[in-house]
N, C-alpha and C positions, 0 to 999 in steps of 0.2 A: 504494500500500500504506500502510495507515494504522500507525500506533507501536503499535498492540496488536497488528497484523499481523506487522509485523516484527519485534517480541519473541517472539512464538508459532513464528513461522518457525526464530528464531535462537537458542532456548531453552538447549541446548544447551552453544552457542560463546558466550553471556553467562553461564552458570554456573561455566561452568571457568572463562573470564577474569575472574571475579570472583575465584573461587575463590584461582587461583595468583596474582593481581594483589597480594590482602591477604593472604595469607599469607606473599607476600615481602617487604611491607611491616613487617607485626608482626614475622620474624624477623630483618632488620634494626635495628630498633627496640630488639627486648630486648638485642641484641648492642652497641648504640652506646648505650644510655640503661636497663640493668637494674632493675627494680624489688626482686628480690630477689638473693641468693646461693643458686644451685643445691644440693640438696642430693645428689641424682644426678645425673650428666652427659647433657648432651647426646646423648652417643656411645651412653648405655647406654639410654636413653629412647626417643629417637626412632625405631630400625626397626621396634621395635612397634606404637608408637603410631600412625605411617604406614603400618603393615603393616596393621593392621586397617582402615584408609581405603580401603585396596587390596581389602580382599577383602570389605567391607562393598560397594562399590561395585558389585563382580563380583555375588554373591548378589544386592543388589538388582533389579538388571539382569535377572539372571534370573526373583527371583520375582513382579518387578510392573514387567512391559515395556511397560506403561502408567505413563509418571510421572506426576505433581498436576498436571502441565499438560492432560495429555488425560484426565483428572478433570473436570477444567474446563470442558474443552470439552466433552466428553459431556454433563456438567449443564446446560449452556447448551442444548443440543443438547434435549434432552430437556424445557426449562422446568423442573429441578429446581432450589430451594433459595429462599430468601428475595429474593435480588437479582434472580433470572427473572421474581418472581412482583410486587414491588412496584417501581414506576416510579418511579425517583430517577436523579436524574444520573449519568452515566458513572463521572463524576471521584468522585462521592461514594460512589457501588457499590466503586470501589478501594482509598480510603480507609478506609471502615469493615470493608472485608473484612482489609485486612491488619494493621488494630488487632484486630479479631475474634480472627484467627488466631495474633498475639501473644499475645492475652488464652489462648489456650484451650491453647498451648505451655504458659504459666504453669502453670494447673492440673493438666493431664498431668505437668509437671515435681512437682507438688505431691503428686500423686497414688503417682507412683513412689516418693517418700520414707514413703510412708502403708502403705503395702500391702505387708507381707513381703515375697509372694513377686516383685513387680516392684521391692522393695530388688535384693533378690539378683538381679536382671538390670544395674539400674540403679547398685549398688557397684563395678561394673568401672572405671566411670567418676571415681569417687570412689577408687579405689584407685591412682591414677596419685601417684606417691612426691614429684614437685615439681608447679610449675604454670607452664604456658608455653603458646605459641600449639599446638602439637599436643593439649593435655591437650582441645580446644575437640571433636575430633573422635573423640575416643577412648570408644566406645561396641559396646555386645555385638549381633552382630548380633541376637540375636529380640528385643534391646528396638528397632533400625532399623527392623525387619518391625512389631512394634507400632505405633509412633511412623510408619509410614506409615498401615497403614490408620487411625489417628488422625485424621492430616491426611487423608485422601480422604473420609471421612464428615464431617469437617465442612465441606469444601469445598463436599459436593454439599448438607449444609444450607446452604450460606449461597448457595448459587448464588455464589461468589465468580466472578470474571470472571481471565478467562487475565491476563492483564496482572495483576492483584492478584496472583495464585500466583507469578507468574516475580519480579516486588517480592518479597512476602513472602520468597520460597527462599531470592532475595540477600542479601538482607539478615540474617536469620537464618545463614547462613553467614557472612558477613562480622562481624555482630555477637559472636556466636559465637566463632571468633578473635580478634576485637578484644578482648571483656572476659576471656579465658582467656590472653591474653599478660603475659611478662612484663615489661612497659611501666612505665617508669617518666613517670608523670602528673604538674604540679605540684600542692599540694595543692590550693589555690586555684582549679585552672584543674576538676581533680575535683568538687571542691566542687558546681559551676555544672554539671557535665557530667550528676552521678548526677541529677538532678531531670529528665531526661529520659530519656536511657538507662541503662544497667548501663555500668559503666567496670570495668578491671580490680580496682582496690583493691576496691569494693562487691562482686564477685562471690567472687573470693579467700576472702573471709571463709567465703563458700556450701562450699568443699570444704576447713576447717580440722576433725582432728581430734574436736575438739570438737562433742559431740551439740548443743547449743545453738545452735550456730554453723551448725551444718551444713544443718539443720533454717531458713533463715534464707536471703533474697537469693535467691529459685527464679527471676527474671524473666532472660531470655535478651537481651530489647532495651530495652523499654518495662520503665524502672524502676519509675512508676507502679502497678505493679499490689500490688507488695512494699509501697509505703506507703500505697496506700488499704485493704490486707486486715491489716495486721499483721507482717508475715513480715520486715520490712523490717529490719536492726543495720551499724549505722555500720561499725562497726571491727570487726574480733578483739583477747579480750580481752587476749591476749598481743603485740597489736603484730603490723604486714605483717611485720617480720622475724623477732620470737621467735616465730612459729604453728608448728606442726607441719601437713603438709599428710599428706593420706589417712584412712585407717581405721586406729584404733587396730591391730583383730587381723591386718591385713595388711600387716606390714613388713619382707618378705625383696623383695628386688629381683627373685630368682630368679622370685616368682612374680606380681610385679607389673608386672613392666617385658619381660616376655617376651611374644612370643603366644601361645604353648599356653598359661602360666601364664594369663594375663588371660582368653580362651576359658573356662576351667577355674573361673573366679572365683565365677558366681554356683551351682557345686553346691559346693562346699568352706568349712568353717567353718562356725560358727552360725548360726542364720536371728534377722538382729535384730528388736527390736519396734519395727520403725520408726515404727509407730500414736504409742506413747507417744511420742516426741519432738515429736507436732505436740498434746499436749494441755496446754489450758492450763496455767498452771503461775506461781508469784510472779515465775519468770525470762523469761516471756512474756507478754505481756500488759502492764500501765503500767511495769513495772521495766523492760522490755528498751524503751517507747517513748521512756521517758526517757532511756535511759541514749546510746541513738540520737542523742536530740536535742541531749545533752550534751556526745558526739564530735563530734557538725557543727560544735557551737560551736566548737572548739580549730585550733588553725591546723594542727595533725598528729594521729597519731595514736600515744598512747602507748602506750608499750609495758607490759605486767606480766611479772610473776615467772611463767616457765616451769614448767609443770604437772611433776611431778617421778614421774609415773607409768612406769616404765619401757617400757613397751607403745605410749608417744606420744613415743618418742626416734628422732629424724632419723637415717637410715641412716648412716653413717659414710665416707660416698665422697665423695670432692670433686668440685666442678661443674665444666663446664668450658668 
C-alpha cells in the first residue's frame, strides 16, 4: 500500500488525531504562556463555541456523506480537473494543489467580508467576544454547507489528488487553531514566523472591532497571499492588549456566547456594507502599507489610546 493509499484509507483516524492532537496543544499553550487577558471566560465561551463543532459536524455528515476526499477520488476517477488532464509529477500535483487550495480559502474568506448577505452568515464568527483556540472553529452552519461545496468545485477543477485534500484538510485545521489561539509568541521568533504562515498576533488583528482592521489579514495558513494582494496590517492600532475583539453592534454575551444566540446571528441586527470596507481608501492602500512596514520594524507592538466609542467596550466579566 503506497502513503496516498494509506492516507485515503485512514482519512478519517488522521483528521480527528490531528484535530484533538493540536487543539490540546494550543489549549495548553494559552493556559501556560497567554497572549492576552480574557475578557469573557472560559467557562462562558466554550460550550458554544464546541457546541457548534458538534453539530456543525453532525449536519455535515449528513448533508454531504461524500467528504473532499471522495471528491477527489471521483475526479480522478472521472479524469476531471487540471492535474488528470496535465502530466506533472506526483509530488508537484500535491504541492500546487494544496497552495491552490490555500490560495482560493483566501479569497472565499475575502469574499464573505465583501458581500452582505454572506457578512451576515460569516459575522457569527467575528462575533465570538474574546479570541482563543475555539474562536478557530466557530462558524454558522450554511456558511460550512457553502464553504464545502467551495472546496468540492475547486477540487474537481484542479483535479487535486486525495493525498493533496487529506494535507490541505490538516493542515487548514490545525493552522486554523494555531493562529486563532491565544498563544503567546516571542516577538522576534513572530517576526520570522508571519513571512510564511499567519501566526496568532497577524491574524488577531483580522477579528478587532475595528472596520479597518477587520477588513485586513483574511489568509488562514499561507501569509503570502495578505502581502502580495494588499490586505496584509502588522498590528492593531490599539495594541494585542488594548483591541477590542468582535463586532461593535454585538456585545451582550447572552447573544454571543450562546448557541441559539450565535444560530440566530446572521438574521438579527443590520445588514452591514461590508462592500465598503474592502474599497480603496487613504487608510488602504500606501498609508496602511507603510504603516505595516513600520510595525515590523519595532521590536513590539505599541499600543494606542483606546477608541472611547461606547458600543467597542469589552464586556465587563472576568477571564478565567
Amino acid at each position: 500500500m503506497s502513503a496516498a493509499e494509506f492516507v485515503a484509507a485512514h482519512e478519517p483516524a488522521i483528521r480527528l488525531g490531528a484535530f484533538f492532537s493540536v487543539f490540546a496543544v494550543m489549549a495548553l499553550w494559552e493556559i501556560l504562556a497567554p497572549r492576552r487577558t480574557l475578557a469573557v471566560s472560559k467557562a462562558r465561551r466554550w460550550p458554544a463555541n464546541l457546541g457548534i463543532v458538534i453539530l456543525n459536524s453532525v449536519l455535515m455528515r449528513l448533508l454531504f456523506p461524500v467528504a473532499a476526499v471522495g471528491i477527489a477520488a471521483f475526479a480522478a476517477a472521472q479524469g476531471w480537473g487540471v492535474f488528470n488532464y496535465v502530466s506533472a509529477p506526483y509530488w508537484l500535483a500535491v504541492l500546487a494543489s494544496v497552495v491552490a487550495l490555500d490560495f482560493i480559502i483566501y479569497l472565499q474568506h475575502v469574499v464573505f467580508h465583501a458581500v452582505p448577505a454572506l457578512w451576515r452568515l460569516h459575522r457569527m464568527h467575528h462575533a465570538d467576544l474574546d479570541f482563543d483556540v475555539t474562536t478557530s472553529a466557530r462558524f454558522h452552519p450554511i456558511e460550512i454547507a457553502l464553504s464545502m461545496l467551495i472546496k468540492f468545485a475547486a477540487i474537481i477543477v484542479l483535479g487535486a489528488p486525495v493525498l493533496a485534500v487529506v494535507v490541505f484538510e490538516v493542515l487548514l485545521n490545525a493552522a486554523a487553531m494555531f493562529n486563532h489561539s491565544n498563544a503567546r509568541i516571542p516577538v522576534a521568533i513572530d517576526r520570522w514566523l508571519r513571512w510564511l504562515i499567519v501566526t496568532p498576533d497577524m491574524h488577531r488583528v483580522h477579528h478587532s472591532v475595528e472596520r479597518r482592521e477587520t477588513d485586513s489579514n483574511f489568509g488562514f495558513n499561507l501569509s503570502w497571499w495578505d502581502r502580495l494582494l494588499g490586505t496584509y496590517r502588522a498590528a492593531p492600532a490599539a495594541g494585542h492588549e488594548g483591541m477590542v475583539i468582535g463586532i461593535p453592534e454585538f456585545r451582550d454575551p447572552a447573544q454571543c456566547a450562546t448557541l441559539t444566540g450565535m444560530l440566530a446571528l446572521p438574521f438579527n441586527g443590520p445588514l452591514r456594507d461590508a462592500a465598503a470596507g474592502l474599497t480603496p481608501n487613504h487608510d488602504r492602500g500606501l498609508a496602511l502599507s507603510n504603516n505595516s512596514k513600520a510595525a515590523d520594524r519595532q521590536s513590539g507592538f505599541p499600543a494606542q489610546q483606546q477608541t472611547s466609542d461606547p458600543h467597542l467596550r469589552q464586556p465587563t466579566e472576568a477571564s478565567s
